[in-house]
DOMI-568103 format. One line per 4 residues: number of its first residue (from 1); their letters; for each residue x, y, z of C-alpha. Coordinates in steps of 0.05 Angstrom, whole numbers, always signed. Example, Ala and Ser with C-alpha at 12.3 -4.5 7.8 and 13.67 -1.06 7.14 Angstrom:
1> as> +246:-90:+156  +273:-21:+143
% end
This chain:
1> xxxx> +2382:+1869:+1834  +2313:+1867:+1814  +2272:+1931:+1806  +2225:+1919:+1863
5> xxxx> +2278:+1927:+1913  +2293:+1994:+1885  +2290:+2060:+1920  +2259:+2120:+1878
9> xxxx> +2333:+2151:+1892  +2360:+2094:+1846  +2304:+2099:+1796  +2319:+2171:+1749
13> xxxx> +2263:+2222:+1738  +2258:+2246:+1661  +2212:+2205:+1618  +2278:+2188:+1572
17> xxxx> +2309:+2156:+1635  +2256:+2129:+1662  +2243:+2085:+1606  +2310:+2072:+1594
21> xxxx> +2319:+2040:+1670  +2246:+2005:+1658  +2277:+1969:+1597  +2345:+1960:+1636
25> xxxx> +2301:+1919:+1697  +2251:+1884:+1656  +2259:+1817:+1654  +2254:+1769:+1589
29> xxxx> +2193:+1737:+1627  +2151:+1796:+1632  +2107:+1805:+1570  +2052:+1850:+1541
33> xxxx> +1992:+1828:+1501  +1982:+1845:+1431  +1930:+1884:+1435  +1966:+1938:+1475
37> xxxx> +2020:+1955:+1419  +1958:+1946:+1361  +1924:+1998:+1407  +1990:+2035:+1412
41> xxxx> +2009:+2037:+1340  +1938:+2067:+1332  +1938:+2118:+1367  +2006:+2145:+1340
45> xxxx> +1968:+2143:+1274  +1912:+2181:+1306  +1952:+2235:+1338  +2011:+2233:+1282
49> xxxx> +2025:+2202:+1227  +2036:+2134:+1178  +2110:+2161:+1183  +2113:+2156:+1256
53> xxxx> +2073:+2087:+1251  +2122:+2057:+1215  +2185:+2089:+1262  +2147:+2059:+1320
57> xxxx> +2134:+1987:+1293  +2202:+1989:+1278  +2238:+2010:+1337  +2193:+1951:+1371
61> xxxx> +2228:+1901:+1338  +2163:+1860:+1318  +2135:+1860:+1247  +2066:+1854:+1269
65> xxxx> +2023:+1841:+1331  +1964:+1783:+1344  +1921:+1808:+1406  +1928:+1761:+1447
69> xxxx> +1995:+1737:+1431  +2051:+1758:+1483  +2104:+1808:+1467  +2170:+1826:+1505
73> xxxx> +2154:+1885:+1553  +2216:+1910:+1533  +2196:+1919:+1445  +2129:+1952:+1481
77> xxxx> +2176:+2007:+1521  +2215:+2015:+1460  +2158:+2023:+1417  +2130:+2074:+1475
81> xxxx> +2200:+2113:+1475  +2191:+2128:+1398  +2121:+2157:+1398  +2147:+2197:+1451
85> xxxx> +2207:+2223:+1414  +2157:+2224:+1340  +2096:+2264:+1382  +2129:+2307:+1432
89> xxxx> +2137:+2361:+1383  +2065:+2367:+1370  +2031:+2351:+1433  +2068:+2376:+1488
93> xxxx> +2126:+2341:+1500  +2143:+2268:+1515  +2102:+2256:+1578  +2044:+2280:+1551
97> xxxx> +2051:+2243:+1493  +2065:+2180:+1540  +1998:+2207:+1575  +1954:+2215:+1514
101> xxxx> +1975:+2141:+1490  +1958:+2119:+1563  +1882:+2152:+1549  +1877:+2127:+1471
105> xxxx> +1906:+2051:+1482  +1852:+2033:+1534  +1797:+2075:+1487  +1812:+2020:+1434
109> xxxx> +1819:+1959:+1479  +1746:+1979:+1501  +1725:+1975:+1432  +1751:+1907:+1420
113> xxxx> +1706:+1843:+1444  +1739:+1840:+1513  +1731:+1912:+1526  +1666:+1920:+1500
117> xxxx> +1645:+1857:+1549  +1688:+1899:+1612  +1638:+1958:+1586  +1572:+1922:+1591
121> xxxx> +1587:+1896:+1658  +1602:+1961:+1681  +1529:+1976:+1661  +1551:+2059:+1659
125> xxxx> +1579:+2060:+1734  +1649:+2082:+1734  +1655:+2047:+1804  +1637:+1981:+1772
129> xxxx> +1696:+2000:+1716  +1742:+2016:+1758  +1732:+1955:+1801  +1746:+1916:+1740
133> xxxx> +1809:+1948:+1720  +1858:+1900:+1767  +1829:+1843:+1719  +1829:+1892:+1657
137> xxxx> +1913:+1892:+1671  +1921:+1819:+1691  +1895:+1802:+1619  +1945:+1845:+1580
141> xxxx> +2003:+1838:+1620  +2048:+1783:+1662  +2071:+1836:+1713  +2053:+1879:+1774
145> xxxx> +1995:+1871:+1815  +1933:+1929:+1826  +1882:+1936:+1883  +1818:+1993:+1872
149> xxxx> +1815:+2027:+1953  +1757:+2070:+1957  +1750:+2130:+1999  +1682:+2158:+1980
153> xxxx> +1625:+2138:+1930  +1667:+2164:+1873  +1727:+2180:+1893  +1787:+2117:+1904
157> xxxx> +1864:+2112:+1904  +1890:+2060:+1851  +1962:+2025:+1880  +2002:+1989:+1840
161> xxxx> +2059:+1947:+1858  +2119:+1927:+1805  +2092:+1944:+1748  +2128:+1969:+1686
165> xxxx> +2083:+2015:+1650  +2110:+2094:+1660  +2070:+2127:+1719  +2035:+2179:+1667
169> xxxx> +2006:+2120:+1628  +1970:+2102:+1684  +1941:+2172:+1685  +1915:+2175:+1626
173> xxxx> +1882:+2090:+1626  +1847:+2110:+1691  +1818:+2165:+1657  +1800:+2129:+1597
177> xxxx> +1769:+2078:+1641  +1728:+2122:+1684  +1699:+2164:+1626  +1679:+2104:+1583
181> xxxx> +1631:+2078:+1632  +1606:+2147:+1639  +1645:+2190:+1685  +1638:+2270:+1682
185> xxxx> +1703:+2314:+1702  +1745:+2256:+1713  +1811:+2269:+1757  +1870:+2226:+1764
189> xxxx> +1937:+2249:+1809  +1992:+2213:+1820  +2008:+2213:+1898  +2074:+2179:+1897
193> xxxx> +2116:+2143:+1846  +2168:+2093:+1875  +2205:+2056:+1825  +2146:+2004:+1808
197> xxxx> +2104:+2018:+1849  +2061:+2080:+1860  +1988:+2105:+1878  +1941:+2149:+1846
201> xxxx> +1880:+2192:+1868  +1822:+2190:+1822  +1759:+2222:+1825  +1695:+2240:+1779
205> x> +1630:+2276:+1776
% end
């Protein structure tokens, strides 16, 4: 059965399990870019250590990582399930270690040439960055499929359907995304979670 006929029942709750049944339903097909575990990898260094670097890059599977070369999903949720384990102790726990990576990954894609471009055309209006983001995921990854709805001048729900990434991640990249091109107070909720799919509230000052 393939995940997106899955019922939130089916799907378990803890961040442990939940990556474990993401890595059990991801398919060989579905891929991340480079760039993502790079950013990953450096933001484990950021918030830990070159010990935890090197448990990370390890438990991927990969030796190293082009940018825009495509990577199993599956080595990126491993890779994701180590910082976890690595950071917890020191930041809260495993989802908000899952959370913070979520915030630092897209930090450092906006830094690199793509994100930098995604930045200028965004010209400091988190409306215009957020309107970007569907095309901001469709370059790093060969799953799921995002839609911006807007319910006020800034303020928008964010629905995703089958897509891998762990519902906190999300969290923290729409924050990342809204505060780069200039958003105050930024707010992101998750309003429902439903295997891969979900929705989130988002909101800034």
């Amino acid at each position: 059965m393939r995940a997106e006929s899955m019922t939130l029942a089916e799907a378990p709750r803890g961040w442990e399990q939940d990556l474990a049944w993401r890595m059990a339903v991801a398919a060989p097909e579905d891929t991340v870019r480079g760039t993502f575990f790079n950013g990953t990898l450096a933001a484990v260094r950021k918030l830990g250590d070159a010990e935890a670097v090197r448990s990370c890059q390890a438990a991927s599977g990969e030796e190293k990582f082009l940018d825009f070369f495509n990577y199993p999903l599956r080595a990126f949720l491993r890779l994701l399930e180590c910082a976890a384990h690595q950071l917890g102790a020191r930041w809260g726990g495993g989802e908000a270690v899952l959370r913070e990576l979520g915030r630092h990954v897209h930090s450092d894609f906006l830094a690199s040439p793509v994100g930098k471009t995604a930045v200028l055309l965004a010209y400091g209006s988190p409306r215009r960055m957020l309107e970007t983001a569907p095309d901001i995921y469709r370059q790093s990854m060969s799953f799921g499929e995002q839609v911006v709805v807007w319910t006020g001048p800034r303020s928008g729900r964010f629905v995703l359907r089958g897509d891998f990434l762990p519902a906190v991640c999300h969290e923290g990249v729409l924050e990342a995304l809204i505060q780069a091109a200039g958003g105050r107070r930024a707010r992101v909720e998750r309003e429902w979670a439903n295997g891969l799919d979900g929705e989130y509230r988002f909101s800034w000052e």
